[in-house]
PQR file with spaces between the fields and no chain letter, atoms N, CA, C, O and H, PARSE charges and radii, in Angstrom:
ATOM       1  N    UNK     1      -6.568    3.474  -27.708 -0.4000 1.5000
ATOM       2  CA   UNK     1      -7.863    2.909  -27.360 -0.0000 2.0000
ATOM       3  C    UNK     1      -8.803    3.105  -28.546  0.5500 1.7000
ATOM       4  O    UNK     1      -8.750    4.073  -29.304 -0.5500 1.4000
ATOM       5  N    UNK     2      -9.620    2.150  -28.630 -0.4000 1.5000
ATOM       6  CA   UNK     2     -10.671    2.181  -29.811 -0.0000 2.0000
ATOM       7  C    UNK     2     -11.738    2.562  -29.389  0.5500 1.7000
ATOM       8  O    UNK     2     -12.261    1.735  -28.642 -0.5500 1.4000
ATOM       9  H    UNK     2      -9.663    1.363  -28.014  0.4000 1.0000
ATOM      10  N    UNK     3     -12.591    3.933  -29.619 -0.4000 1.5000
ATOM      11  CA   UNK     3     -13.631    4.450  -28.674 -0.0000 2.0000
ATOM      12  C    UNK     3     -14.643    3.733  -29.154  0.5500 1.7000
ATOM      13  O    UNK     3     -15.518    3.343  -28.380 -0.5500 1.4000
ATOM      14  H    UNK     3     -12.166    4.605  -30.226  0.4000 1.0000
ATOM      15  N    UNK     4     -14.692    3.432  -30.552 -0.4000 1.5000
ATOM      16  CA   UNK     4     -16.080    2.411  -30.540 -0.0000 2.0000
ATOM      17  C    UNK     4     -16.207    0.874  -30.438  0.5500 1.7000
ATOM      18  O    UNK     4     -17.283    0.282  -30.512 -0.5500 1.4000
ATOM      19  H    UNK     4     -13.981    3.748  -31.180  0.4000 1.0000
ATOM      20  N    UNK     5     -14.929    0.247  -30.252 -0.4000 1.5000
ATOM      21  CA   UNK     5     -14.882   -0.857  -29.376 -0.0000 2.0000
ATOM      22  C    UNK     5     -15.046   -0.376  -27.879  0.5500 1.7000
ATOM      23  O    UNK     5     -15.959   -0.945  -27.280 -0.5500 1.4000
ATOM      24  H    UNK     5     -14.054    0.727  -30.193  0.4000 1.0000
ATOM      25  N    UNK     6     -14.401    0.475  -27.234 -0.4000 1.5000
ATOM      26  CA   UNK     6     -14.975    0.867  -26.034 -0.0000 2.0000
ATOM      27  C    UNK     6     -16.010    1.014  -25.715  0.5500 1.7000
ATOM      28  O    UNK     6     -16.356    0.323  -24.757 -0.5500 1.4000
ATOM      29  H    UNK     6     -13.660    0.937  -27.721  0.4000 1.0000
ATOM      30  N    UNK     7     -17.211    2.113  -26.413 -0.4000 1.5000
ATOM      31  CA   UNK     7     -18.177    2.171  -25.926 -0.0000 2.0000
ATOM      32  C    UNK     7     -19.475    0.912  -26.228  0.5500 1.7000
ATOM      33  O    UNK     7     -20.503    0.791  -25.562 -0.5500 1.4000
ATOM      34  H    UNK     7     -16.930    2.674  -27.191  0.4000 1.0000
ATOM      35  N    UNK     8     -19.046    0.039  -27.463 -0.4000 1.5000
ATOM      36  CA   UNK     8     -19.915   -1.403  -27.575 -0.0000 2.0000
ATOM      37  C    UNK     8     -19.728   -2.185  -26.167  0.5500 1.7000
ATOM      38  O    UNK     8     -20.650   -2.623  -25.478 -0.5500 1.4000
ATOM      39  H    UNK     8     -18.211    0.138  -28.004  0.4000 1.0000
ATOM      40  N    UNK     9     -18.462   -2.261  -25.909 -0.4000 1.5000
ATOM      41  CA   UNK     9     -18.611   -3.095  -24.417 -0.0000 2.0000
ATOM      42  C    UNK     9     -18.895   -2.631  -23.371  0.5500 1.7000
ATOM      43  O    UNK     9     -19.107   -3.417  -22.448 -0.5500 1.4000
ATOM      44  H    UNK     9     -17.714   -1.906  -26.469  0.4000 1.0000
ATOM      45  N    UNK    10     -19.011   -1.059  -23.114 -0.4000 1.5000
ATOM      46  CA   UNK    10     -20.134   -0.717  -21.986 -0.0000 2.0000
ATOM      47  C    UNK    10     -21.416   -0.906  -22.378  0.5500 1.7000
ATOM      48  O    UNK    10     -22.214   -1.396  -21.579 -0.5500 1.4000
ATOM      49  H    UNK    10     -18.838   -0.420  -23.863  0.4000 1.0000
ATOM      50  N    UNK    11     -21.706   -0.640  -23.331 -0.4000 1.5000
ATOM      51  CA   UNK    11     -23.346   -1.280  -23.415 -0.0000 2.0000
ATOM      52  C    UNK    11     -23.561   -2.127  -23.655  0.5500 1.7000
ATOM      53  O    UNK    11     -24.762   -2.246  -23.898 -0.5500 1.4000
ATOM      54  H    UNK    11     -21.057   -0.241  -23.980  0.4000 1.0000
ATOM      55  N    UNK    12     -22.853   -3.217  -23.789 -0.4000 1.5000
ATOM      56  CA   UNK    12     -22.853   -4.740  -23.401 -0.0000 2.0000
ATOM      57  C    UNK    12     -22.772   -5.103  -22.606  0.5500 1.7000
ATOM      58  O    UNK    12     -23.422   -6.140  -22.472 -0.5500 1.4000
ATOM      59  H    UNK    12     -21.878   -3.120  -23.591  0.4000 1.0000
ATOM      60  N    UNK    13     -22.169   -4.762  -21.708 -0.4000 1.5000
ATOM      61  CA   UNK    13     -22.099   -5.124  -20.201 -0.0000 2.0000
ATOM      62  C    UNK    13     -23.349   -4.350  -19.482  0.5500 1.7000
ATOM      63  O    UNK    13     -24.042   -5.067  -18.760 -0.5500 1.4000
ATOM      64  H    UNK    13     -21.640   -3.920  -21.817  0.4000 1.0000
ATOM      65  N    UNK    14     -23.762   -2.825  -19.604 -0.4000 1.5000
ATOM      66  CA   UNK    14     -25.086   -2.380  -19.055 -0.0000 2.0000
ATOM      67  C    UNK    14     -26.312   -3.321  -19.535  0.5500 1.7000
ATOM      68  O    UNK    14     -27.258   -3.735  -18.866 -0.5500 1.4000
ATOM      69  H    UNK    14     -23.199   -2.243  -20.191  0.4000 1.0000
ATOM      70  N    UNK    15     -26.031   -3.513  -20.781 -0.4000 1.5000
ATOM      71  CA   UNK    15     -27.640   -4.814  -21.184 -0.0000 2.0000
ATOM      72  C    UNK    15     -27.705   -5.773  -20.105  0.5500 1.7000
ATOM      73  O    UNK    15     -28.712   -5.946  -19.419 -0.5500 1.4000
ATOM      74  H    UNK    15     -25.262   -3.177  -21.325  0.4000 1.0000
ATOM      75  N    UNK    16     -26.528   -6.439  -19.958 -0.4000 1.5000
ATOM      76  CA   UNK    16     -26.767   -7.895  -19.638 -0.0000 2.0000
ATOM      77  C    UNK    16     -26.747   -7.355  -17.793  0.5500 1.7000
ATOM      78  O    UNK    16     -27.265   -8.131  -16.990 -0.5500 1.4000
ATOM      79  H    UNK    16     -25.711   -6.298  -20.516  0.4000 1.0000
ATOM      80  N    UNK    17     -26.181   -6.143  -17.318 -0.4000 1.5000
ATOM      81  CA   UNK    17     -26.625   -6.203  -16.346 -0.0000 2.0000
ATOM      82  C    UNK    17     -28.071   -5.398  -16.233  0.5500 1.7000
ATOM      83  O    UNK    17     -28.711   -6.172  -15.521 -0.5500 1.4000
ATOM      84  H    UNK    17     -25.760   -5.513  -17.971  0.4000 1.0000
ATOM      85  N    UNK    18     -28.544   -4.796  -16.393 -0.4000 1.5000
ATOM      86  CA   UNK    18     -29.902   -4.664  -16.972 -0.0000 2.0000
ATOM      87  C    UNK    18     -30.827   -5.473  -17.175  0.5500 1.7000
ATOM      88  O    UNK    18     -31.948   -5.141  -16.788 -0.5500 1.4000
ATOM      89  H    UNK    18     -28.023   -4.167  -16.971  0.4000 1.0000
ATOM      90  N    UNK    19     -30.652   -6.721  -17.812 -0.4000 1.5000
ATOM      91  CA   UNK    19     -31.798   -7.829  -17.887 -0.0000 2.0000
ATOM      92  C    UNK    19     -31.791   -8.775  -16.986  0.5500 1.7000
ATOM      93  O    UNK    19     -32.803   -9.387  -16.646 -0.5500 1.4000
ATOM      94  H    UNK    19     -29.742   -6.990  -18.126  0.4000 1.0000
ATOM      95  N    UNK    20     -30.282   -9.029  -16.384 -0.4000 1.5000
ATOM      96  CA   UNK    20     -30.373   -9.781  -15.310 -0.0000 2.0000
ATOM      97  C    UNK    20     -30.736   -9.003  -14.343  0.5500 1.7000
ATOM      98  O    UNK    20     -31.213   -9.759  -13.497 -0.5500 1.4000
ATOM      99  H    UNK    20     -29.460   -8.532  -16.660  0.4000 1.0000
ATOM     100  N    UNK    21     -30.777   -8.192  -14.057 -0.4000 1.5000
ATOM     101  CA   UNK    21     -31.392   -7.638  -12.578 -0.0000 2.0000
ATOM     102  C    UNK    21     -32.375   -7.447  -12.938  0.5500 1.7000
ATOM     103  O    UNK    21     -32.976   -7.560  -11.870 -0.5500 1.4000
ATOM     104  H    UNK    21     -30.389   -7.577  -14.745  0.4000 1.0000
ATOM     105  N    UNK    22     -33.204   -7.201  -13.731 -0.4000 1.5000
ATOM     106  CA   UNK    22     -34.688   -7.203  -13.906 -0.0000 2.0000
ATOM     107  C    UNK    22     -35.270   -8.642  -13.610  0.5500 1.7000
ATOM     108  O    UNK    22     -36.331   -8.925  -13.052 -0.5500 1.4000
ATOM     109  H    UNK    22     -32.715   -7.109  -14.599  0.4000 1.0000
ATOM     110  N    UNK    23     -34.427   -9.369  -14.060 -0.4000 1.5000
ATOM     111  CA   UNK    23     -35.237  -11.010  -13.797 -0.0000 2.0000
ATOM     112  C    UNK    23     -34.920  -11.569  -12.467  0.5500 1.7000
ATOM     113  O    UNK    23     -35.635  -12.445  -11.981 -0.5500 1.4000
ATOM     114  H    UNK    23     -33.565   -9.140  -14.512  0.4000 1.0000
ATOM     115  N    UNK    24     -33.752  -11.047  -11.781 -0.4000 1.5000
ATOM     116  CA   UNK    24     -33.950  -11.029  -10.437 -0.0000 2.0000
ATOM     117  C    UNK    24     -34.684  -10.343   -9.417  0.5500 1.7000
ATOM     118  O    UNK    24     -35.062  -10.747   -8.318 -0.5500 1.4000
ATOM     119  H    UNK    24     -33.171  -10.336  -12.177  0.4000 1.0000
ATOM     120  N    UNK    25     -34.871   -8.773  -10.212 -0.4000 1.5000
ATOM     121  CA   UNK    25     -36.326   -8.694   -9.079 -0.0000 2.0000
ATOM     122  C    UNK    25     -37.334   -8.758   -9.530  0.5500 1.7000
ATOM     123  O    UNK    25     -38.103   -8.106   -8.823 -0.5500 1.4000
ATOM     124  H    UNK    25     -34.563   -8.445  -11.105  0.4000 1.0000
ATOM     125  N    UNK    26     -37.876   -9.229  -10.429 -0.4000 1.5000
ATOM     126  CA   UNK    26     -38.728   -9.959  -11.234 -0.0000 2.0000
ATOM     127  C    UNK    26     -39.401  -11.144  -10.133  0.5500 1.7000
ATOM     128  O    UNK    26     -40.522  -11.202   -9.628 -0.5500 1.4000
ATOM     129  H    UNK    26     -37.251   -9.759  -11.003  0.4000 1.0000
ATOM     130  N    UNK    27     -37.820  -12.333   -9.964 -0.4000 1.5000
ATOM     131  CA   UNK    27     -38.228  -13.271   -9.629 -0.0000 2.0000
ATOM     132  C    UNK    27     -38.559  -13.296   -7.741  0.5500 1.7000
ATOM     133  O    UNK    27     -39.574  -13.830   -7.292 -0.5500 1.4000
ATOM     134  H    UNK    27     -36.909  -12.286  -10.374  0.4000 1.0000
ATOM     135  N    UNK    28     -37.722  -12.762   -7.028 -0.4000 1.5000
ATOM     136  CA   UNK    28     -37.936  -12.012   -5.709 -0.0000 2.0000
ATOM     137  C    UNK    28     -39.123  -11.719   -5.167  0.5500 1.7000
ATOM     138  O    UNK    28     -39.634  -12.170   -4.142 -0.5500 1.4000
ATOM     139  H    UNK    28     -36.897  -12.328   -7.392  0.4000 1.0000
ATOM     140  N    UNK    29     -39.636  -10.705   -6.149 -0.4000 1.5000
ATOM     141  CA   UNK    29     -40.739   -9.986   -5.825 -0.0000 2.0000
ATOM     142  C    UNK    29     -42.246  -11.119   -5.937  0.5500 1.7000
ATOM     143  O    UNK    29     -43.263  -11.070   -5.245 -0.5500 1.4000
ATOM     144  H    UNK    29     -39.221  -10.339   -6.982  0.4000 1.0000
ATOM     145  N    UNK    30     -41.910  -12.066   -7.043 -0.4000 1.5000
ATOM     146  CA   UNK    30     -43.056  -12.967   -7.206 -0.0000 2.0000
ATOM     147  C    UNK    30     -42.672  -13.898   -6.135  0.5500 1.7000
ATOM     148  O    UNK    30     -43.610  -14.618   -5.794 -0.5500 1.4000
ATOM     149  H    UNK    30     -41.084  -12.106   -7.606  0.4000 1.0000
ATOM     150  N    UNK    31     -41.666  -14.080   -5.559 -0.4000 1.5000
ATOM     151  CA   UNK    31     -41.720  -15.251   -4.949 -0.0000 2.0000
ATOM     152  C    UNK    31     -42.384  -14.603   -3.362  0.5500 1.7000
ATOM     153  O    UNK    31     -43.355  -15.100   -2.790 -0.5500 1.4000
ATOM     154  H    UNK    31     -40.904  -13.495   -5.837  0.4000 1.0000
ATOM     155  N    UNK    32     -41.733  -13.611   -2.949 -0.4000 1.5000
ATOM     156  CA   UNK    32     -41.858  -12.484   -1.521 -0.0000 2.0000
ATOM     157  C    UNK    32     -43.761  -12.491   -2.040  0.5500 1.7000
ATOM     158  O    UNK    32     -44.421  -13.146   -1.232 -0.5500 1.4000
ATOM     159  H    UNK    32     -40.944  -13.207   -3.413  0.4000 1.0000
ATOM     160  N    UNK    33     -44.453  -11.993   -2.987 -0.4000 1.5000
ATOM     161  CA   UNK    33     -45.897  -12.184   -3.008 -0.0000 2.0000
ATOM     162  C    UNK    33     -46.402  -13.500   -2.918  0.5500 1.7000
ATOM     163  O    UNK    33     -47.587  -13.640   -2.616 -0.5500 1.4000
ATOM     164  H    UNK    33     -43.917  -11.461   -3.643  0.4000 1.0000
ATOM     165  N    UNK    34     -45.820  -14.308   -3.093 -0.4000 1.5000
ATOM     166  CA   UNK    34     -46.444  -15.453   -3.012 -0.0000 2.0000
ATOM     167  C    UNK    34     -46.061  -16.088   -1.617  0.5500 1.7000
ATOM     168  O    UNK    34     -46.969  -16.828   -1.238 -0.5500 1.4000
ATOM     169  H    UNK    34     -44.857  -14.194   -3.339  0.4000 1.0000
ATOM     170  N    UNK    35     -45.340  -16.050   -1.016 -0.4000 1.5000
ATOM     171  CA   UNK    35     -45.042  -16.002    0.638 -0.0000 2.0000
ATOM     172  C    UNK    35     -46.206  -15.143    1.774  0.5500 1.7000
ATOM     173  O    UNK    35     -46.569  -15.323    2.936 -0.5500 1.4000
ATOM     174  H    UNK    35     -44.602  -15.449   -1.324  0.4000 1.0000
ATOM     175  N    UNK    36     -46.523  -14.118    0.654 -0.4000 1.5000
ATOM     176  CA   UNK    36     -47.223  -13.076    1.738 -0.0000 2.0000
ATOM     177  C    UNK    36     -46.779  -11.971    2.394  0.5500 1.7000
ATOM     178  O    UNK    36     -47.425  -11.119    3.005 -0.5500 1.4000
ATOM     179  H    UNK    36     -46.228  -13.972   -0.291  0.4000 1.0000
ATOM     180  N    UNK    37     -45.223  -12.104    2.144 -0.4000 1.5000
ATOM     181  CA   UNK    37     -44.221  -10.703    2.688 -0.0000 2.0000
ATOM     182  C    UNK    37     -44.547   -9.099    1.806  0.5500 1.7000
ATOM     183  O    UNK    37     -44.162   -7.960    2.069 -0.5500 1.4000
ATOM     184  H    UNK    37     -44.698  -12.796    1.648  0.4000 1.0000
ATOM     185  N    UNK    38     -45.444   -9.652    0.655 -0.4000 1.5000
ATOM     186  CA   UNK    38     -45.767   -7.891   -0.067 -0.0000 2.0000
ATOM     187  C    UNK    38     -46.993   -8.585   -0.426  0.5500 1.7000
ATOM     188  O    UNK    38     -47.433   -9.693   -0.734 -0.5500 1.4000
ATOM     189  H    UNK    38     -45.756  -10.577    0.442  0.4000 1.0000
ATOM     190  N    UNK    39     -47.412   -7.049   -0.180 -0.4000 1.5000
ATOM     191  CA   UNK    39     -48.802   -7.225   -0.950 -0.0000 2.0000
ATOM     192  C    UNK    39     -49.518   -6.882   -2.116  0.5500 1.7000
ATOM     193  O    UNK    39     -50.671   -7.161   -2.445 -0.5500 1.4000
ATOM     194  H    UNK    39     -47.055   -6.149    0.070  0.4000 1.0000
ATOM     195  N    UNK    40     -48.244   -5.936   -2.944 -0.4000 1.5000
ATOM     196  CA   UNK    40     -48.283   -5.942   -4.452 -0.0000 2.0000
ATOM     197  C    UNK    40     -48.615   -4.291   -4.375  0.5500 1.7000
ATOM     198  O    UNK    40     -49.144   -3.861   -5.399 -0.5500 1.4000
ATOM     199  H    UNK    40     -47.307   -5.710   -2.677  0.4000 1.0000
ATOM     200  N    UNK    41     -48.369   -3.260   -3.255 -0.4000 1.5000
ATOM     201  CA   UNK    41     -49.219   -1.680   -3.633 -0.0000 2.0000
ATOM     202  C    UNK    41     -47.330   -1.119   -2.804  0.5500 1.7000
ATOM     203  O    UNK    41     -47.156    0.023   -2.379 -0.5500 1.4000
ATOM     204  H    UNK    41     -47.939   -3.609   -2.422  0.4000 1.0000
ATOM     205  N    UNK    42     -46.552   -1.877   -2.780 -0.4000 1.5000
ATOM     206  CA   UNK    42     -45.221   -1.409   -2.167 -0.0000 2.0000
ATOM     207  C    UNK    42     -44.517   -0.805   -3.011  0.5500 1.7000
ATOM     208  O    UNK    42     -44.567   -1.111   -4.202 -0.5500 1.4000
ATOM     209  H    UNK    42     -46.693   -2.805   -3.126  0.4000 1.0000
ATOM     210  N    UNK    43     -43.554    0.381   -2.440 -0.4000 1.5000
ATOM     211  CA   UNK    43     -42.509    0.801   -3.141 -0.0000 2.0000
ATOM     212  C    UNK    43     -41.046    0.371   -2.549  0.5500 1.7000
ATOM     213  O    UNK    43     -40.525    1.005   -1.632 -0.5500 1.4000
ATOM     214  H    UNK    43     -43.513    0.629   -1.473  0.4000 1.0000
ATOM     215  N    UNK    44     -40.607   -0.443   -2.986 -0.4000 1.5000
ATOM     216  CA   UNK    44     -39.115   -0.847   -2.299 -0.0000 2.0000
ATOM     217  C    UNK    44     -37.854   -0.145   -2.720  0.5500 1.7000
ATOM     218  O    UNK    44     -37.394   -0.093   -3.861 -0.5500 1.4000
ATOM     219  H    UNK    44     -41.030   -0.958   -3.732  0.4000 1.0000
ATOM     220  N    UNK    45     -37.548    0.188   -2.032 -0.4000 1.5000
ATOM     221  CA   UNK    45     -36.323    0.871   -1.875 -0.0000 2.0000
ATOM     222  C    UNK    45     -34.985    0.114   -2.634  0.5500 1.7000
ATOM     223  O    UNK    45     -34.604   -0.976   -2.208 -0.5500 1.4000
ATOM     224  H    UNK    45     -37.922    0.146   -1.105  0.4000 1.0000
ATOM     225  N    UNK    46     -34.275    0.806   -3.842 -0.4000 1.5000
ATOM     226  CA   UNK    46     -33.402   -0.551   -4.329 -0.0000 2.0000
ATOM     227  C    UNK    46     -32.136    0.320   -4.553  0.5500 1.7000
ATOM     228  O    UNK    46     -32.169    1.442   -5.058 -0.5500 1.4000
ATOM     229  H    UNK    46     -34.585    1.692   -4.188  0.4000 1.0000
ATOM     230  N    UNK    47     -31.036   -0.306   -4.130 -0.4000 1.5000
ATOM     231  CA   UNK    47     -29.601    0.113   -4.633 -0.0000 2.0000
ATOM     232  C    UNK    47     -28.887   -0.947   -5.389  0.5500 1.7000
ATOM     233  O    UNK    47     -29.172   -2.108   -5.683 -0.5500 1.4000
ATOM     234  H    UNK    47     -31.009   -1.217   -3.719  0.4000 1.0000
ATOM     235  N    UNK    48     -27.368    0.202   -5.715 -0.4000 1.5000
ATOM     236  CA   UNK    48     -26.573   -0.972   -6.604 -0.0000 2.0000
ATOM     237  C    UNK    48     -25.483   -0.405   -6.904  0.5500 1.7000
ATOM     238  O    UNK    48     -25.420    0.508   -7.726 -0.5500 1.4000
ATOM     239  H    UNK    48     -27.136    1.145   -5.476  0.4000 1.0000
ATOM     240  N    UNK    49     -24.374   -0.931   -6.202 -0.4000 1.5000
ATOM     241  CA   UNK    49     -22.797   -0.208   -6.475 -0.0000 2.0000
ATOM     242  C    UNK    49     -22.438   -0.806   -7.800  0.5500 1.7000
ATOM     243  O    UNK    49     -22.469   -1.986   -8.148 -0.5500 1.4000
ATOM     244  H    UNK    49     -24.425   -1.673   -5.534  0.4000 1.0000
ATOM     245  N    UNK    50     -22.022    0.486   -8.599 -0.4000 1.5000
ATOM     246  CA   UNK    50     -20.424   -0.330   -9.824 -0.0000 2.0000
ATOM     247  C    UNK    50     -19.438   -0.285   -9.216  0.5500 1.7000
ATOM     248  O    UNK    50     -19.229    0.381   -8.202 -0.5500 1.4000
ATOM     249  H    UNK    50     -21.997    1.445   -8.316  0.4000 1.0000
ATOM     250  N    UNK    51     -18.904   -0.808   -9.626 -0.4000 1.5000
ATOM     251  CA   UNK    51     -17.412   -1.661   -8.968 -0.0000 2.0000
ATOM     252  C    UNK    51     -16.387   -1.704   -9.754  0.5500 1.7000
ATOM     253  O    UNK    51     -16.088   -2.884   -9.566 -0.5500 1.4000
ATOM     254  H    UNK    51     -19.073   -1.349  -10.450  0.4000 1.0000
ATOM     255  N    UNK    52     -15.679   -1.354  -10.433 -0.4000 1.5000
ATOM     256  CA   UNK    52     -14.149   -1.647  -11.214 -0.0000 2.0000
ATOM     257  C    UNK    52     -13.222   -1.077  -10.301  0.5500 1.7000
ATOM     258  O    UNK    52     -13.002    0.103  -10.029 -0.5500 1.4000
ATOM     259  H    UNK    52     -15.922   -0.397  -10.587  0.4000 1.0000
ATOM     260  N    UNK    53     -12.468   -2.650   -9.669 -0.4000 1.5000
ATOM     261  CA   UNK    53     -11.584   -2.504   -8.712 -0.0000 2.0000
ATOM     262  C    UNK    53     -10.315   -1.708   -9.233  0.5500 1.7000
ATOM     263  O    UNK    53      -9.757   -0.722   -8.752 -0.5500 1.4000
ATOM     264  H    UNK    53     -12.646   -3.609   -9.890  0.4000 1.0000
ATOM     265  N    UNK    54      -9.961   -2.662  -10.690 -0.4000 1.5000
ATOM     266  CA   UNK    54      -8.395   -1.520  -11.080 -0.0000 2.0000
ATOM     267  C    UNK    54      -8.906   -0.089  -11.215  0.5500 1.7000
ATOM     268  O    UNK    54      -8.183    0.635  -10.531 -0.5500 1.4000
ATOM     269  H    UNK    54     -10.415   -3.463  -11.080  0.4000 1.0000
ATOM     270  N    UNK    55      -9.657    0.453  -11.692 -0.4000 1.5000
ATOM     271  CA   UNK    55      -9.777    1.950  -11.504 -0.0000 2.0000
ATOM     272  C    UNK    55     -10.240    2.350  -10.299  0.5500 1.7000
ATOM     273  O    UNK    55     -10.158    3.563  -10.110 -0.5500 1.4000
ATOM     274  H    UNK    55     -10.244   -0.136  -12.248  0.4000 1.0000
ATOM     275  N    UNK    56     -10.685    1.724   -9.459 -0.4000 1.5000
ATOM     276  CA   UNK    56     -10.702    2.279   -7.933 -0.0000 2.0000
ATOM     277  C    UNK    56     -12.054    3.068   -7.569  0.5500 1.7000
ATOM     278  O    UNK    56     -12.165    3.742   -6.545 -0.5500 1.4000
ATOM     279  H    UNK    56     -10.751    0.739   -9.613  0.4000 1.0000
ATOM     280  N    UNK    57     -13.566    2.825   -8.992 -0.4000 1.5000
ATOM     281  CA   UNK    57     -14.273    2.858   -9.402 -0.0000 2.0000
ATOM     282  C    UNK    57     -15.453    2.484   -8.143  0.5500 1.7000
ATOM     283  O    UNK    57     -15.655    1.298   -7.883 -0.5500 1.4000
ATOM     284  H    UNK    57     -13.476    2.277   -9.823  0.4000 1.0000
ATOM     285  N    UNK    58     -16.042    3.337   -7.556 -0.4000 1.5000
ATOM     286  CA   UNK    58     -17.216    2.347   -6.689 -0.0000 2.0000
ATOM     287  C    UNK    58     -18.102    3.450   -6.658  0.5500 1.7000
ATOM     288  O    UNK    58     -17.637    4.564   -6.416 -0.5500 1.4000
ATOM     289  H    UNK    58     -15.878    4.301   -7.767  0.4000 1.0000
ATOM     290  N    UNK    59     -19.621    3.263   -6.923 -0.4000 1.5000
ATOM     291  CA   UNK    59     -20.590    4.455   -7.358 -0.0000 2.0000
ATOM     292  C    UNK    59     -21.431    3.650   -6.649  0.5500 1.7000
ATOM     293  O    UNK    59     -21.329    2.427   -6.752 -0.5500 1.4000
ATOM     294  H    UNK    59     -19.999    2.358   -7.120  0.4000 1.0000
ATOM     295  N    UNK    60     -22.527    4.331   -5.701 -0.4000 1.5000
ATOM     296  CA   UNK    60     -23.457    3.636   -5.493 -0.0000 2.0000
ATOM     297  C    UNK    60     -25.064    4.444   -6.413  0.5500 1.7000
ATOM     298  O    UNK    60     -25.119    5.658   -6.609 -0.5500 1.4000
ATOM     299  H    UNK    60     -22.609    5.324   -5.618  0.4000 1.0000
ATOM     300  N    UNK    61     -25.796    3.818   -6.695 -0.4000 1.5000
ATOM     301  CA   UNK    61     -27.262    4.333   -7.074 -0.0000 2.0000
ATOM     302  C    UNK    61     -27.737    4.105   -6.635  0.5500 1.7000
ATOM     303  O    UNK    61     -27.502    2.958   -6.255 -0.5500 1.4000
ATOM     304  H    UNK    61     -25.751    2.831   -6.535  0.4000 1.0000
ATOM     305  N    UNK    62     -29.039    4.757   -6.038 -0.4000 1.5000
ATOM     306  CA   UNK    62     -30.524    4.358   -5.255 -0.0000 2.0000
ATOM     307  C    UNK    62     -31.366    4.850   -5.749  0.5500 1.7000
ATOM     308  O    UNK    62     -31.018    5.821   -6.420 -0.5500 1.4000
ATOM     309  H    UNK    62     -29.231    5.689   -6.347  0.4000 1.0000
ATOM     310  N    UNK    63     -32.680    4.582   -5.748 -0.4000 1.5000
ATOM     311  CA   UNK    63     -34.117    3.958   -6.298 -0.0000 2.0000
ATOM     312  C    UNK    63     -35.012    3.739   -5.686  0.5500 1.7000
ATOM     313  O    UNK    63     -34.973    3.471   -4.485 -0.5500 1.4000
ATOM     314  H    UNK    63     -32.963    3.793   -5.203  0.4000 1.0000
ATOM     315  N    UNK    64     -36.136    3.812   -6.454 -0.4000 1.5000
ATOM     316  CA   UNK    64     -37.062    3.012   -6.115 -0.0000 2.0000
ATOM     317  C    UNK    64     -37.860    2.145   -7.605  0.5500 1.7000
ATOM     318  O    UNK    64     -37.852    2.274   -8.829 -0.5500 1.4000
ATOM     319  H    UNK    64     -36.167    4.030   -7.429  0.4000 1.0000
ATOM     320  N    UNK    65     -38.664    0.997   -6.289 -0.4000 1.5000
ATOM     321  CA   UNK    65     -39.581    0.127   -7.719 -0.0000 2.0000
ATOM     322  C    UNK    65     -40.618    0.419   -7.042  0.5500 1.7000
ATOM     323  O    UNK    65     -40.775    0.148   -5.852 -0.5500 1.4000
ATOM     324  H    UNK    65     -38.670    0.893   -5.295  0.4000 1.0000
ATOM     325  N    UNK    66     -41.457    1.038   -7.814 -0.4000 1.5000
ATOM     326  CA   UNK    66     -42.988    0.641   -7.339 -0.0000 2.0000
ATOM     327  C    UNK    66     -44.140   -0.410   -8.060  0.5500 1.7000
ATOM     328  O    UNK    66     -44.368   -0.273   -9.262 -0.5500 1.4000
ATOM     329  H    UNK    66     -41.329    1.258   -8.781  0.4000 1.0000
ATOM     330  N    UNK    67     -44.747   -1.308   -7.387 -0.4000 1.5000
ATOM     331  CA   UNK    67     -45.367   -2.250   -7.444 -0.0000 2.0000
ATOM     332  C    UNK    67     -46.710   -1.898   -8.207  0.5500 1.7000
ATOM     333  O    UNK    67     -47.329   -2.531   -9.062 -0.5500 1.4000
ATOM     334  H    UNK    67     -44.562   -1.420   -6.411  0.4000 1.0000
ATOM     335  N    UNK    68     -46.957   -0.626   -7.584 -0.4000 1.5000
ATOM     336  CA   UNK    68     -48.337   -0.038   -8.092 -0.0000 2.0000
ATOM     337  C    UNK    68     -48.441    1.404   -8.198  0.5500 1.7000
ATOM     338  O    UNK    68     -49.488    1.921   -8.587 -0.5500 1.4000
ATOM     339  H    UNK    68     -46.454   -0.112   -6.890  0.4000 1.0000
């Protein structure tokens, strides 16, 4: 195994999941305020399993975002 080809593609893969989930609750959260479902002073509660099925890999994390 090549550890620094290894470790470039975990943090290639953490970026891009990293920016895409930011622009998804990015986009969520503006759309849920603009509905009227938040009112912008909330802390929402957020999770997110990794997953690598061949290693048998499943982690969950929990969180929070606060609005304000």
């Amino acid at each position: 195994m090549d550890q620094e080809a290894f470790n470039m593609s975990i943090r290639k893969f953490l970026k891009m999941v990293g920016v895409n989930s930011q622009r998804e609750i990015e986009q969520a959260v503006h759309q849920a305020l603009g509905a009227a479902k938040l009112r912008g002073e909330e802390t929402l509660a957020a999770r997110v399993t990794l997953e690598i099925p061949t290693l048998g890999l499943r982690v969950p994390f929990e969180g929070e975002i606060k609005l304000k």
